[in-house]
Structure formats: C-alpha cells, structure tokens
C-alpha positions as CSV (number, residue, x, y, z in Angstrom):
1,X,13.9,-6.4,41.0
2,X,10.3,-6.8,42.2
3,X,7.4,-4.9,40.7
4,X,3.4,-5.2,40.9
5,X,1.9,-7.2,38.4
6,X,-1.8,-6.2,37.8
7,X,-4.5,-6.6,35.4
8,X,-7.2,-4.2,34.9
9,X,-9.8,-3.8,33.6
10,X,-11.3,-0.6,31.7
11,X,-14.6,0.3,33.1
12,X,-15.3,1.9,29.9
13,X,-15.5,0.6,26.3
14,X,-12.3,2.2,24.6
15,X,-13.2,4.8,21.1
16,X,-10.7,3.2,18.2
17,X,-9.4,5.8,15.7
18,X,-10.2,3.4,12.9
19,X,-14.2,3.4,14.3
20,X,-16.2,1.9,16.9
21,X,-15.1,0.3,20.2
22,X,-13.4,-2.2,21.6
23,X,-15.5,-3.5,24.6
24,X,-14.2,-4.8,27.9
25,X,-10.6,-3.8,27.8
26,X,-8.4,-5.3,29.9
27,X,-4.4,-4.0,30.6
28,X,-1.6,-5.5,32.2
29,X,0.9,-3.5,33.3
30,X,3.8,-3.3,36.2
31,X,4.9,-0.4,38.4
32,X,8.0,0.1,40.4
33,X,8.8,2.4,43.4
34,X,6.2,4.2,45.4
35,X,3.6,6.7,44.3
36,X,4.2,10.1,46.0
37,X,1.1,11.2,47.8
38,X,0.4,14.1,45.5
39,X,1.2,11.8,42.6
40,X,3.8,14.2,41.4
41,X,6.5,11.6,40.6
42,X,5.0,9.0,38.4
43,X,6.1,8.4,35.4
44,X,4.9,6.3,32.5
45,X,7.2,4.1,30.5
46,X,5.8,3.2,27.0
47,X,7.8,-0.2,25.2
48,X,9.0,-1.2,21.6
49,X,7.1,-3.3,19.3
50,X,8.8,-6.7,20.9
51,X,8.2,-5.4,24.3
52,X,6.2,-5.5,27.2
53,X,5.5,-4.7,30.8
54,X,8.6,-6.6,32.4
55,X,10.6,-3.7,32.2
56,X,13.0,-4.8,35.1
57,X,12.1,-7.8,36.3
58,X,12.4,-11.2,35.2
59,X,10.4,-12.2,32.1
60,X,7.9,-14.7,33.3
61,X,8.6,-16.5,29.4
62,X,12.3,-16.3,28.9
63,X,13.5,-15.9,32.6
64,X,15.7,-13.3,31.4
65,X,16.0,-9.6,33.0
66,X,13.4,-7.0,32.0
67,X,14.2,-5.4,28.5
68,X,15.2,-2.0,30.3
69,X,16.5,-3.6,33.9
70,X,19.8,-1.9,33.3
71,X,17.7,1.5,33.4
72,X,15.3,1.5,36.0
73,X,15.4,0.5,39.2
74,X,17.0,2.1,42.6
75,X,19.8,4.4,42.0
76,X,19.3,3.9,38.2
77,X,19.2,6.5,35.7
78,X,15.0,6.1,36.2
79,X,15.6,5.8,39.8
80,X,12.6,3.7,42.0
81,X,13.5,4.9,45.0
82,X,12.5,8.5,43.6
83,X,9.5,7.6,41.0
84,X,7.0,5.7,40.4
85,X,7.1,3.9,37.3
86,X,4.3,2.6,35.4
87,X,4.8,0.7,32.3
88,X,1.9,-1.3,30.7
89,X,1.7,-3.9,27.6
90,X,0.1,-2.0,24.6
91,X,-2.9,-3.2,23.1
92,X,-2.6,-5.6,20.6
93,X,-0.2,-7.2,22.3
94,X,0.1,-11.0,23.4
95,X,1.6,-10.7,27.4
96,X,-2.2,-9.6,29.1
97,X,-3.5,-6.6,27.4
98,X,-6.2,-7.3,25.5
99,X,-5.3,-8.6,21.6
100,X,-5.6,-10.8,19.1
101,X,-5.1,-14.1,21.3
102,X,-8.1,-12.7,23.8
103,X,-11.7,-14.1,24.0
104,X,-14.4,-12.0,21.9
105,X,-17.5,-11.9,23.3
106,X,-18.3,-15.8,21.6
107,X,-16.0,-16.9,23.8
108,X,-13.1,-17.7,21.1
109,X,-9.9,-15.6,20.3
110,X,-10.8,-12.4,18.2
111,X,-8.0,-13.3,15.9
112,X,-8.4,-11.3,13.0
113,X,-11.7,-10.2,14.3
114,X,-10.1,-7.7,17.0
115,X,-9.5,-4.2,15.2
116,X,-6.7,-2.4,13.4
117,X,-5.7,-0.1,16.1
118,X,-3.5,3.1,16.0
119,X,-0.4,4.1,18.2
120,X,-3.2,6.9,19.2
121,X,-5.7,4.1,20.4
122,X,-2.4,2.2,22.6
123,X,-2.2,5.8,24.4
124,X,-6.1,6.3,24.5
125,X,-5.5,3.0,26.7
126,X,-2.5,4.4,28.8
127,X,-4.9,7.4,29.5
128,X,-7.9,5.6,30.7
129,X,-5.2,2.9,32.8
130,X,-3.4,6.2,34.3
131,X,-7.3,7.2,35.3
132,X,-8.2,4.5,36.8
133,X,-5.1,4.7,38.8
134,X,-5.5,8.1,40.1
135,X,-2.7,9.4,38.1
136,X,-3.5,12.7,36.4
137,X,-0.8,14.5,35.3
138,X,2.5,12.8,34.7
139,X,6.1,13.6,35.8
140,X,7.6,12.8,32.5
141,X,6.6,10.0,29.7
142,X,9.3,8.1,28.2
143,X,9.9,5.5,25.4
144,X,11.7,4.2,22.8
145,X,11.3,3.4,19.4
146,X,7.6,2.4,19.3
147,X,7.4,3.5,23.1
148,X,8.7,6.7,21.7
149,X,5.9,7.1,19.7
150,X,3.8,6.1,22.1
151,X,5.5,9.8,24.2
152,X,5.0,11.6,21.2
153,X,1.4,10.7,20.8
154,X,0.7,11.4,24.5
155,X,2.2,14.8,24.2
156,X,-0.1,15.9,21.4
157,X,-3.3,14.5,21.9
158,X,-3.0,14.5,25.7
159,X,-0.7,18.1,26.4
160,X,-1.8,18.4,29.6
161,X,-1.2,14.7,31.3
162,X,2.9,15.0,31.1
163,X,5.1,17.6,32.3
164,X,8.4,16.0,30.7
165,X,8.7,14.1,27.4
166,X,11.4,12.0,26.7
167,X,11.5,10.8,23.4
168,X,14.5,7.9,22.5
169,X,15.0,6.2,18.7
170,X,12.2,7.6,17.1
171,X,10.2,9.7,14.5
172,X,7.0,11.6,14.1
173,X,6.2,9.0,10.9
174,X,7.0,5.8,9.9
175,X,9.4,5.8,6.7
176,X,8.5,4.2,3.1
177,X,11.2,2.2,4.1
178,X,10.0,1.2,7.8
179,X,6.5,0.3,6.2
180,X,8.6,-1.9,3.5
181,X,10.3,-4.2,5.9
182,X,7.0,-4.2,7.7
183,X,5.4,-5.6,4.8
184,X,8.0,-8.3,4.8
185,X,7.4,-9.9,7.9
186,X,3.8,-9.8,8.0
187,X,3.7,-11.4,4.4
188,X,6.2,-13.9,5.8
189,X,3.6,-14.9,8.3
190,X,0.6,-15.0,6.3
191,X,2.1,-17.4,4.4
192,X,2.8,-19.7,6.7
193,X,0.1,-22.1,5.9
194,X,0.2,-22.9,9.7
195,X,-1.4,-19.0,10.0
196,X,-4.5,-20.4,8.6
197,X,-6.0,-16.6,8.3
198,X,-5.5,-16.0,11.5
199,X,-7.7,-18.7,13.1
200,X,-4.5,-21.0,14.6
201,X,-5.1,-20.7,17.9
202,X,-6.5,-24.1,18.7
203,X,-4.3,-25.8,16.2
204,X,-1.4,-27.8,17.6
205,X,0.4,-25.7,14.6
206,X,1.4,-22.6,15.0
207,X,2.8,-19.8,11.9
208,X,6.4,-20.1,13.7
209,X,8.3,-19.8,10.6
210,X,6.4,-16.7,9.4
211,X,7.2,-14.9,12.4
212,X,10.7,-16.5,12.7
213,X,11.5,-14.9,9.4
214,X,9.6,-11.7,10.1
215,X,11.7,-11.6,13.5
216,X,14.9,-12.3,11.0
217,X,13.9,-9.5,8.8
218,X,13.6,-6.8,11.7
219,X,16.2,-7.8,13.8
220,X,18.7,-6.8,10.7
221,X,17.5,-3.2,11.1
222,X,17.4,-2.6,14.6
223,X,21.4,-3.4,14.2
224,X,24.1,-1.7,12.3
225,X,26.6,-3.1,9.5
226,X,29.7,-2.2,11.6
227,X,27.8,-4.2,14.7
228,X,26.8,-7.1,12.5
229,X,30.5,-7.0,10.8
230,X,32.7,-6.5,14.5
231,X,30.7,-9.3,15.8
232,X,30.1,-12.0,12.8
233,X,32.2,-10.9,10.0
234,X,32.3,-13.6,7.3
235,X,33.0,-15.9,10.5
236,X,31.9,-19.4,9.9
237,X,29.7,-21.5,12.5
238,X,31.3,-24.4,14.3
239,X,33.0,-25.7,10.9
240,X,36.1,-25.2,9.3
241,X,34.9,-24.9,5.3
242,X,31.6,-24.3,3.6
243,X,28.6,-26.7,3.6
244,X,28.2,-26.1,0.4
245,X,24.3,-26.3,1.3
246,X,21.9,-24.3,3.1
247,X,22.6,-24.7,6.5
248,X,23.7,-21.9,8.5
249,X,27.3,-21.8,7.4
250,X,28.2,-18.4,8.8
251,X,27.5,-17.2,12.3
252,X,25.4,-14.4,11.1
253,X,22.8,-17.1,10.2
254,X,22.9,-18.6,12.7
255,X,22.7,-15.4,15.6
256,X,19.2,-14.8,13.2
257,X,17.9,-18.3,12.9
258,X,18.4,-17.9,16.9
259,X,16.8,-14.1,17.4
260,X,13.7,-16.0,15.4
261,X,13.2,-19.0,16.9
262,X,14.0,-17.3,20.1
263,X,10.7,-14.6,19.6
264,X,8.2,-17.4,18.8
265,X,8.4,-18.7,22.0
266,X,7.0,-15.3,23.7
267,X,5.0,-13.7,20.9
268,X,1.8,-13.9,19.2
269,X,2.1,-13.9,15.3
270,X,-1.3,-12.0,14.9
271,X,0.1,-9.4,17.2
272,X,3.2,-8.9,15.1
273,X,1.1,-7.9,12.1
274,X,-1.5,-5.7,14.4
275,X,1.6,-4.0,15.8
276,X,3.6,-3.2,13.2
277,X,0.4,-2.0,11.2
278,X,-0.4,0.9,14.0
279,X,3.3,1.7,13.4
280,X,2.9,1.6,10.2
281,X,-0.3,4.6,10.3
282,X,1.3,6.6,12.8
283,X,2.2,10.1,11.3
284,X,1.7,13.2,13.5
285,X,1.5,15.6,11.0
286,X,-1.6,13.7,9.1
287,X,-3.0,13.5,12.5
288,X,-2.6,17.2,13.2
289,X,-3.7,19.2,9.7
290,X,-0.9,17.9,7.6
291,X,1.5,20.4,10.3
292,X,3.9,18.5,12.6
293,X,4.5,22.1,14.6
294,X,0.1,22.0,15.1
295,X,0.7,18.6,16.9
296,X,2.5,20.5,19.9
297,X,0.3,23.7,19.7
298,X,-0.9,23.2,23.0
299,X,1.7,21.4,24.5
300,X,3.4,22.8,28.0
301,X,5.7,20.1,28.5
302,X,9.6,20.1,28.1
303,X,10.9,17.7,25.7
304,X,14.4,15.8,25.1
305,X,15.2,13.9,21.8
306,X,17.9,11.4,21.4
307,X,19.3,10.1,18.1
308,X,22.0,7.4,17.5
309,X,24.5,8.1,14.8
310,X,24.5,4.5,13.7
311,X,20.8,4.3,13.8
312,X,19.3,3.7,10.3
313,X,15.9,2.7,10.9
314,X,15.1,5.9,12.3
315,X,18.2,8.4,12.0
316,X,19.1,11.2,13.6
317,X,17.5,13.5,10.3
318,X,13.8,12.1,12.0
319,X,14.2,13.9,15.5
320,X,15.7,16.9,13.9
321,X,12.6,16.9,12.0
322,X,11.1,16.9,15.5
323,X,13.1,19.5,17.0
324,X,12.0,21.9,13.9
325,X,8.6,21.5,14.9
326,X,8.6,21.9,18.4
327,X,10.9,25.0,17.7
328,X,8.0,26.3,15.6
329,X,5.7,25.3,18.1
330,X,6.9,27.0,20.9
331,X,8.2,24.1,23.0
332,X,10.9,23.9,24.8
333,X,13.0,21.0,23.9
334,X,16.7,19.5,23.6
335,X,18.1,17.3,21.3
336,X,21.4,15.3,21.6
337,X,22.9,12.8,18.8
338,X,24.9,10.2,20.9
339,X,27.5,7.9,19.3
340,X,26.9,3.9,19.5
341,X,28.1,1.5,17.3
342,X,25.1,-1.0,18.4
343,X,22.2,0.8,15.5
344,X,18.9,1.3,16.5
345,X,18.9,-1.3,19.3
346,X,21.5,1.2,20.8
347,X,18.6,2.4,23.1
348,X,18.5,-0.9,25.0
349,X,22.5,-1.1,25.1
350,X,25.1,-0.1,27.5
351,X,26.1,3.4,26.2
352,X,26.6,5.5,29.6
353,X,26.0,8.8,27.3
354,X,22.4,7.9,27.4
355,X,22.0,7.1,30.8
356,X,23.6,10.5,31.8
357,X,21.4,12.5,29.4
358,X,18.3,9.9,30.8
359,X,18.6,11.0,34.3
360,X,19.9,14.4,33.9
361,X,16.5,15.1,31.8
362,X,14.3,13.2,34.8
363,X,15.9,15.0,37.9
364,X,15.9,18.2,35.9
C-alpha cells in the first residue's frame, strides 16, 4: 500500500514538560486515504515504543509490511477509502522526527544533549503537526500500547481535538514492574562500552549489544508463557543434544538473539532509553491532581478500551482502572476483554475479535 511520506517542520519552538524548548522541530509522518473536505474523517494513529510511521507500507529498513498493514488500508478495519489516516514517528525517535541521532544547533547529534521528554510532549508534537495540516478536530485517535498512551494523553490535555478515542493494550501509568524491565534494558545499553555516554554516533562502533539485550529483555514481555511455550517449548535449535556451552541450545534463544539483532538494525540506542523514560513518567492521575476521573473532566469524546486476557505487561485490571474513571468522569466509554493467546503483542496479531470491535467503534 502507498502512503505520503513527509517531513515537517514545526514553525514554532515546541514547550517540553520537563522545561524549556526544543527548537526547530522537525516530524515525519505518513498519511493514507483522502482528507474529506471538511476534514471530518481524519484520524490520527499514534505507534508503540519500536514503532514508527510505516504503518502500512513497506519499511524502508527491513522491507517488511508496515507494523499495522493488516489493519489499515482499503476495506480494512481502519478503512482508507473512508479516512484519512495520519500516523507520525514520535519524538525521540530515530526514523525522521527529531531525536537523539538529529543535529543540535553545533551541527553534531544532540545525543544525550536532546531532552527527557514526556508522552505529553510526543502529543504536544501531534498537536502542532495536526495544525500545521489543517486538521482541527479529529474523527477518532487511536493507538496501542505506547500509541495508546499517546490517545489517552490527547484526550485529556487536548478534549476538544478528538471525537473518538480508541485506546488498545494500555494503562493510565506505567507499573513498578514496567519501569523495572525498563531499567534493564537501558542499563544493558549503557554499558556497552561501545555507548561511550551517548556520544557513538561517529564511531564505527555502535552499543548493539546493549540494545540487543535490552530488545531481548522486552520482547519476553510483550509475549505470553503459553505463546513462548506452544511455539518453543524446551525444543532444541538445529541439534540433537545439549552444547553443553553457551550457545543458543534451545530455540527460545535463539528466536531472542534474532528479535535483538534484528532491532539494531533499525533503531537508535539513545532513543530506546529516551523512549522508554517518557513511558516510564507517564501517569495521568499525577498529571491531573493525583485524580485519574479529573484527567477526562472536560472530555466530550467517546471512548473504547481493549484488554487481552493473556496480556501481562499491562492487563486487563489497568483499563478497568480506566473505565472507573471515565465512569466517574462522565464519559461515555466501552470496554471489551478479548481472548488471545499471543500476550501483549496480541494488538499487532491476527485476532478477528479486535478487528470487529476496531471498526465497529470507527464507523460507529
């Protein structure tokens, strides 16, 4: 499927939750189908952590179909020929928004120079992008995981920009737990002494092994024990006994030592620790008065939550945490707990539940 691929630049410096600016913003970002002339159909599409724009089209890195390609595209559950989809690469990110890996005003990569930035500060950037496009109010935004964040966050500091909010794999606050396996990868990649504080991006080295392992480490949770076990088992890997060494005897090693490899070849290792740190801060409550219900005070949007029941890196007790609170807050909103076997990653899966309740929510 072809989309538009654009860069943009922000005509205005971009306010950062943590303080100060960030100055000459630019955002990359794809759209598919038309824009209606009243601008009535759009809808904005927000990604994971490991995502980007290529929602359904070919990755220009890997060559391999956009992360949700089975989702949008004419006739789809987001159908093209109906909306206009915008989806754009956060900041912070390494495929053309601006980030760690982009020039600072010396002319050199920010690398840890560029800012710790907020899931609020990715949307601040959605907002301004949806501006400059002419966009003002939204038919629905979706996302998951992050990108459901990303929804949330939209919803409550932006009420009046969507009319729909669909909100898939996700939570109003990142877990003790979440922040934990977090802090696992990005210590994996600081020390990698290739990492060299953050200032490799002229070396010939890069921290691949750090992020390999940080890759390794959240690719475990985004899957669930009964996918890892139906799949692998205790299966070896092209042998018939144990090494009785460290190679990667059993082919759950070796799907992981694949999965990590695999990511170093499209993402930036400062990125990965920028990322997960805005996940890491987001909490809606703190945000709003300590009150999750006070986030959607204002809100006038319709809102649809999906849980998966094999999901334990954000389970289905985080969006009924949600529903409370938009139940207190007025909003009108409808949950569903879909079964997958697949764990968190179930969101990016063929599970025809969720494409039913995905389009069902969007026509409305």
């Amino acid at each position: 499927m072809s989309a538009d691929v654009t860069r943009l630049a922000l005509p205005d410096p971009l306010p950062l939750d943590g303080g100060g600016v960030l100055d000459q913003v630019v955002i990359a970002y794809q759209t598919y189908g038309e824009l209606a002339a009243d601008g009535s159909n759009a809808i904005l599409l927000c990604h994971a952590l490991s995502g980007d724009q290529h929602v359904a089209s070919l990755h220009p890195v890997t060559g391999r179909p956009g992360w949700w390609s089975r989702m949008v595209g004419p006739g789809k559950p987001i159908d093209t020929d109906r909306f206009h989809v915008v989806c754009a690469n956060v900041i912070g990110s390494c495929m053309g928004s601006t980030g760690p890996a982009s020039a600072a005003e010396d002319g050199a990569p920010f690398a840890m120079r560029f800012p710790v930035i907020t899931i609020r500060d990715m949307v601040r950037a959605h907002i301004a992008l949806l501006d400059a496009l002419g966009i003002e109010r939204l038919h629905a935004v979706v996302g998951g995981s992050m990108g459901g964040m990303q929804a949330l966050s939209l919803a409550a500091n932006w009420p009046e920009r969507a009319g729909r909010v669909l909100a898939i794999a996700t939570s109003s606050r990142h877990s003790a737990q979440n922040i934990a396996f977090h802090e696992l990868g990005r210590q994996a990649i600081m020390a990698d002494p290739a990492w060299s504080g953050g200032d490799y991006y002229s070396a010939q080295i890069q921290p691949a092994a750090g992020l390999a392992v940080a890759r390794m480490a959240a690719h475990i949770t985004y899957l669930s024990e009964a996918a890892l076990t139906g799949k692998f088992g205790r299966n070896l890997q092209d042998r018939e006994a144990k090494s009785f060494g460290f190679d990667a005897d059993f082919q759950v090693e070796s799907y992981l030592r694949h999965q990590g490899s695999g990511f170093t070849r499209r993402f930036d290792a400062n990125s990965y620790l920028y990322i997960t740190r805005a996940m890491d801060y987001f909490d809606l409550a703190e945000e709003h008065g300590g009150l999750l219900a006070n986030a959607f005070a204002q809100t006038g949007a319709r809102f649809c939550l999906v849980s998966f029941d094999s999901d334990w890196l954000y389970p289905t007790a985080e969006s009924r945490h949600l529903v409370h609170a938009l139940n207190a807050s007025g909003a009108p909103v409808s949950f569903v707990e879909l079964s997958a076997p697949h764990g968190h990653d179930s969101f990016l899966l063929d599970v025809p539940a969720l494409d039913r309740v995905v389009k069902g929510f969007l026509d409305g």
